[in-house]
C-alpha positions in Angstrom: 70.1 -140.3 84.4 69.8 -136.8 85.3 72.9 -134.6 86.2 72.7 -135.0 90.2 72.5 -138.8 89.4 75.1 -138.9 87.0 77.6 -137.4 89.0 78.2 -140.3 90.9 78.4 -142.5 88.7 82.3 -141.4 87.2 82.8 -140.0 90.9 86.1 -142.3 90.5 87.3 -141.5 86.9 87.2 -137.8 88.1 90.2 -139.2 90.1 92.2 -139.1 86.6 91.8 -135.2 86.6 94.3 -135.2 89.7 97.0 -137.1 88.6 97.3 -135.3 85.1 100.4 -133.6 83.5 102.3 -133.2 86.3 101.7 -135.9 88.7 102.5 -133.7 92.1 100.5 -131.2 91.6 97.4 -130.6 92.9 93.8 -129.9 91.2 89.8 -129.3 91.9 87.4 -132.3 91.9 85.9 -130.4 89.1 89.2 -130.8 87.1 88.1 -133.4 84.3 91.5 -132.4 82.3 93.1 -136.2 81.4 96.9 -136.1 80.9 97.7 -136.4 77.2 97.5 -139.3 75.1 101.2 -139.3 75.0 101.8 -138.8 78.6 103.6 -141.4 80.5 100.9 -141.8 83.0 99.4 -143.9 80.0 102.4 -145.9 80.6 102.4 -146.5 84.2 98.2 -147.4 83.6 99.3 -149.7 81.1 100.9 -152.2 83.3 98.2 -152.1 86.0 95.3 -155.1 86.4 93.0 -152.2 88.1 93.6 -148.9 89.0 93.8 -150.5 92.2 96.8 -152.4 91.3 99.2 -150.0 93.1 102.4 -152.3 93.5 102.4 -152.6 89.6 101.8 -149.0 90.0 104.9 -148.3 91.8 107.3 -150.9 90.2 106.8 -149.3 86.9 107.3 -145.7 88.3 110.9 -147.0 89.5 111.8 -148.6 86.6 111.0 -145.1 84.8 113.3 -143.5 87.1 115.9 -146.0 87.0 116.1 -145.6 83.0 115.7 -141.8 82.3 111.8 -141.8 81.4 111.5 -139.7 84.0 114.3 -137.4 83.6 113.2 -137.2 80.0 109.6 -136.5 81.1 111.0 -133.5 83.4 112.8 -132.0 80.5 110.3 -131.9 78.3 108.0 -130.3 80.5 110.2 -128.2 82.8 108.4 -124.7 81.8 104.9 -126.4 83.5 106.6 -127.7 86.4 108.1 -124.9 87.4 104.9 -122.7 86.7 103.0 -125.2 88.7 105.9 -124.9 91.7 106.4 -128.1 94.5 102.7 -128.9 95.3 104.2 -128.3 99.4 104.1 -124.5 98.7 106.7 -122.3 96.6 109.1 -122.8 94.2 111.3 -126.1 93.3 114.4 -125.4 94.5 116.7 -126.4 91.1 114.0 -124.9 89.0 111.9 -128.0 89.2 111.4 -131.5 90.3 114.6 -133.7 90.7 113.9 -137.4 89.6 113.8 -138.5 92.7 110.6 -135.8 93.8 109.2 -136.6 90.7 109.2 -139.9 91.5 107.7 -139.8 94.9 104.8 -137.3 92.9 104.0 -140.3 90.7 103.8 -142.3 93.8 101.1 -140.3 95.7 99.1 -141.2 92.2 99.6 -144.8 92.8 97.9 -144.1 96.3 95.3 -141.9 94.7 94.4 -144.2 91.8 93.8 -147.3 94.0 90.8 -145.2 95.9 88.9 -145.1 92.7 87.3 -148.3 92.5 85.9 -148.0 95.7 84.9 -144.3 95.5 82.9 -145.2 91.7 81.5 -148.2 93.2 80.5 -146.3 96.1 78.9 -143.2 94.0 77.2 -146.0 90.8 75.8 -147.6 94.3 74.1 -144.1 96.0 72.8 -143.6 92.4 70.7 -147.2 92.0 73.9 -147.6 89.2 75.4 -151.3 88.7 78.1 -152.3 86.2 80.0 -155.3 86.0 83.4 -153.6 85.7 84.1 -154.1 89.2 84.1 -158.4 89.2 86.5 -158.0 85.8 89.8 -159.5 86.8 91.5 -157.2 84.4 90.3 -153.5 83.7 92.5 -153.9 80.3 89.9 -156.9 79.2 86.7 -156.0 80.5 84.1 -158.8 78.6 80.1 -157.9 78.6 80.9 -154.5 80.4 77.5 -152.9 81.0 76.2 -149.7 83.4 72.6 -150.1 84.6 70.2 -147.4 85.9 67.6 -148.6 88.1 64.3 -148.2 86.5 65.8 -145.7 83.4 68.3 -148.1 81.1 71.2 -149.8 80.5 74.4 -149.4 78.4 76.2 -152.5 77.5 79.2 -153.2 75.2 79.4 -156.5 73.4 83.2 -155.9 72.5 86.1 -156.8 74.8 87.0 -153.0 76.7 90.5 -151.9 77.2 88.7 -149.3 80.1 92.7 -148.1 81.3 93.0 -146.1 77.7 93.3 -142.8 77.4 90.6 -143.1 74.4 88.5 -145.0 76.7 89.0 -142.7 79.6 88.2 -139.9 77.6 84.6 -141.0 77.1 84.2 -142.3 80.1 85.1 -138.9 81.9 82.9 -136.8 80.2 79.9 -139.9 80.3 77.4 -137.3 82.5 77.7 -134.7 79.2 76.7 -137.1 76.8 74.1 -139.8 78.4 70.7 -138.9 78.9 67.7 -141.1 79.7 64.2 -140.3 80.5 60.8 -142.3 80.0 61.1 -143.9 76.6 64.0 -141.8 75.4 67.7 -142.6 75.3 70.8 -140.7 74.0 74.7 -141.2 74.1 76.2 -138.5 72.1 80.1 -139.7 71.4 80.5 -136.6 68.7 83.8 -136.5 70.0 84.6 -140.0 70.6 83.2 -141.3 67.3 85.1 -144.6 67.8 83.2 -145.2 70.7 80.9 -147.2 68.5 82.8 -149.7 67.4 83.0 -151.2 70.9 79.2 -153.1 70.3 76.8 -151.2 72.4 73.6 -151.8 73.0 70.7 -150.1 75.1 67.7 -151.1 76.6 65.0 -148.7 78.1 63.0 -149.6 81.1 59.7 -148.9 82.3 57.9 -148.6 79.4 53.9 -149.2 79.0 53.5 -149.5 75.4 51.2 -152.6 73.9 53.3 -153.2 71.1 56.4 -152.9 69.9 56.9 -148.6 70.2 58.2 -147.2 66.8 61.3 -145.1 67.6 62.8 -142.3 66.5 66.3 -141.0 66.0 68.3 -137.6 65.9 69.5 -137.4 62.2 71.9 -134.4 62.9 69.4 -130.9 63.2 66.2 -132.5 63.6 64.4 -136.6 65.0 62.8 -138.9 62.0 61.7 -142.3 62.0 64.9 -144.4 62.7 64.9 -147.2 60.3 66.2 -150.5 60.9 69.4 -151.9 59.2 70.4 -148.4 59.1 70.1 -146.1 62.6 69.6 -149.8 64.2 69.3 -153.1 64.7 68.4 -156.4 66.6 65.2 -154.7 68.1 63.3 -156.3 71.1 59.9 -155.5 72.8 59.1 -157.4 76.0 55.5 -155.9 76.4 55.4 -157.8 79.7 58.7 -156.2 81.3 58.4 -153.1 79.6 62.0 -153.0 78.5 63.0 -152.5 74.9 66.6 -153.2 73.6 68.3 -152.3 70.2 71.7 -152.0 68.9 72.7 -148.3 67.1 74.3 -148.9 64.4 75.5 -144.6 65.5 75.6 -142.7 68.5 72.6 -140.2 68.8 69.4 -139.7 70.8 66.3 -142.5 70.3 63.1 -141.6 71.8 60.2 -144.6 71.7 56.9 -143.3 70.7 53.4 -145.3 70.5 53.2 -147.3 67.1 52.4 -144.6 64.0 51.6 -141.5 66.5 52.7 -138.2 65.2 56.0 -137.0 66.9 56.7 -133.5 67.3 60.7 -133.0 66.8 63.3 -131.0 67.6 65.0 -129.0 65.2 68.3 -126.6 65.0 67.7 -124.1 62.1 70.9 -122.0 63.1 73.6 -120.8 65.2 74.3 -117.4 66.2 78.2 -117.0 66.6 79.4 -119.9 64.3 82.7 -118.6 64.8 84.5 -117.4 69.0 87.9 -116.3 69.2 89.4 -117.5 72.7 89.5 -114.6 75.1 92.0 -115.6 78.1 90.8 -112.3 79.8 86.7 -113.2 79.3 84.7 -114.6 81.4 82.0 -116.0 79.2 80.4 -116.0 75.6 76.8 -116.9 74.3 75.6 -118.9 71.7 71.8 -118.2 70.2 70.5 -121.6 68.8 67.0 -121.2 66.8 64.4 -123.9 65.7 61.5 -125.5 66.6 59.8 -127.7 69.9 62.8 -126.0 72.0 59.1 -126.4 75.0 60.6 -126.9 78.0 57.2 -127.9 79.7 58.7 -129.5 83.2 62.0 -131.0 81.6 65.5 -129.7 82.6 66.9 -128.1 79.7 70.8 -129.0 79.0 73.1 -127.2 76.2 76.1 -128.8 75.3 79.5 -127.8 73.8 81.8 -130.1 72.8 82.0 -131.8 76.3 80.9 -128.7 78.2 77.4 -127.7 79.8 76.2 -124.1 79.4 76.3 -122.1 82.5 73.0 -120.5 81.5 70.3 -121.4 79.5 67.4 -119.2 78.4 64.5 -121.5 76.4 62.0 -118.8 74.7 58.4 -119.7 75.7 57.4 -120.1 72.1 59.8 -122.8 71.7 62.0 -121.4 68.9 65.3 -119.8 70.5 67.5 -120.8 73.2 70.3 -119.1 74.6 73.7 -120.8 75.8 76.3 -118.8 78.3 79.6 -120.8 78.7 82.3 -120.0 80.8 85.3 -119.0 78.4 88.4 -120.3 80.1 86.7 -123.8 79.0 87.8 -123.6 75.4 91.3 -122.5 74.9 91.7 -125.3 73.0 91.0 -123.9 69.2 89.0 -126.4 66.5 84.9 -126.9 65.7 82.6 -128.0 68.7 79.7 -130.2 68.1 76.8 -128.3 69.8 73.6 -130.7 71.6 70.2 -129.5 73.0 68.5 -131.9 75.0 65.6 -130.9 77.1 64.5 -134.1 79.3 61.3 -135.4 78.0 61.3 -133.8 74.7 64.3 -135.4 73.2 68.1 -134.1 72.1 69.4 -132.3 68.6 73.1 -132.6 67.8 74.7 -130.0 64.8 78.7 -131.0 64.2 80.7 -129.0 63.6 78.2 -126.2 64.6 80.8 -123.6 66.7 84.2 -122.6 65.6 86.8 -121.9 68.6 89.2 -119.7 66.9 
């Protein structure tokens, strides 16, 4: 799944970025911001079948106003409300919402949330994407939930999905960061979702035209090895005739299927060149130098990764040892220690934790 690709896919779960913290105001479609995990939109989400489920939608947004959730809710968060102003242009006029325009707010997200079935089934669909989410009669209890990529893979989940969670959510909503598949090779880098693995998942690779069973290789942190089985994975499956190979990680990282005892050229992170940024409101960008080794472009896109954000620049030497990450600043103002990922489609993908400091 390349970038233009994955876009559609989560076309609907960007939805979630416009009905965060304060549900009247207004955001981008870029937004990707989820309310809190202790927000009450969890709340209203909670109760729904679907996010298309807008009466239960709307009867839980009364009973909130009816028993002081919502009052409560605009106390606590006055100071953003008023910053953020009535959504219809200017100020509130009692120095924010009243319960009952509150209210009304929450119910434009009732309206808003029910369009994103439709609009992710309508984006997976554009893509060649399928996924059985959308026969589920309950998004809380989504059994054998898997999303398909026509000729490239497949992600399934043998676990029973709660996918209306904000743990869930957050994943989900940052899916086109951390997926990557590309002729034999297949990554899902949760680093910041570590959970994420305990819900089963499996992936298969498509279109493969190896004569045996491919050995297969795994991201062990800063560089790939030989993944070994019982350890990086299990339950491994070659159908020669179909092409397709399936295994269950036993952790998220990048697995790249190679012909049976070739010699695989890895990537590798040797260091970081700013371990440590302090947040700058007033800056517009900082730069990371990564060095190793096999950073060759050749004719894959080149991705750098922090956290859950894409570099706006990226600068791979022609010798293959140093690339150079710009991000935009105003994307980490939240302080704490970044994962960083390289991935360069066709190569393969390195992960170091911890490997920036936001300070």
């Amino acid at each position: 799944m390349k970038k233009k690709a994955k876009r559609g896919l989560l076309a609907g779960v960007a939805l979630l970025a416009m009905v965060a913290l304060a549900a009247p105001a207004t955001a981008g479609p870029d937004d990707r911001d989820l309310p809190d995990e202790d927000d009450i939109f969890w709340q209203v989400l909670s109760v729904m079948s679907s996010p298309a489920d807008a009466t239960a939608c709307q009867n839980k947004i009364n009973e909130m106003a009816a028993d002081g959730t919502l009052l409560s809710y605009i106390e606590a968060h006055r100071d953003d409300l008023e910053e953020e102003g009535d959504p219809q242009g200017g100020e509130w006029e009692h120095g924010g919402p009243s319960v009952e325009e509150m209210a009304q707010g929450f119910g434009q997200m009732c309206t808003m949330l029910a369009q994103m079935p439709t609009e992710m089934q309508t984006g997976m669909a554009q893509d060649g994407v399928v996924s059985s989410l959308f026969s589920a009669p309950s998004w809380h209890s989504v059994s054998g939930l898997y999303f398909q990529k026509t000729g490239e893979g497949r992600i399934s989940f043998s676990q029973t999905v709660d996918f209306l969670t904000y743990r869930f959510f957050l994943f989900m909503s940052n899916f086109d960061n951390m997926i990557q598949f590309d002729n034999g090779y297949i990554s899902l880098n949760a680093a910041m979702v570590p959970e994420m693995i305990n819900y089963g998942t499996t992936f298969t690779m498509f279109g493969l035209d190896f004569e045996e069973q491919p050995d297969i290789y795994v991201s062990n942190g800063q560089t790939m090895r030989k993944a070994i089985e019982g350890t990086d994975l299990s339950g491994i499956s070659y159908d020669v005739g179909a092409g397709t190979l399936t295994f269950t990680p036993r952790h998220f990282s990048s697995f790249k299927a190679v012909e049976k005892n070739s010699r695989v050229r890895t990537m590798k992170i040797t260091s970081v060149k700013k371990k440590s940024i302090k947040y700058k409101a007033n800056k517009n960008s900082f730069k990371l130098t990564v060095r190793g080794r096999n950073f060759r472009q050749g004719s894959g896109e080149a991705d750098c990764t922090l956290g859950f954000k894409q570099a706006q620049k990226i600068y791979v030497s022609k010798n293959g040892r140093q690339i150079k990450c710009t991000f935009d600043m105003s994307e980490f103002s939240v302080t704490g220690y970044y994962p960083l990922t390289v991935t360069i489609d066709g190569v393969g993908e390195v992960t170091r934790t911890n490997a920036v400091r936001i300070r």
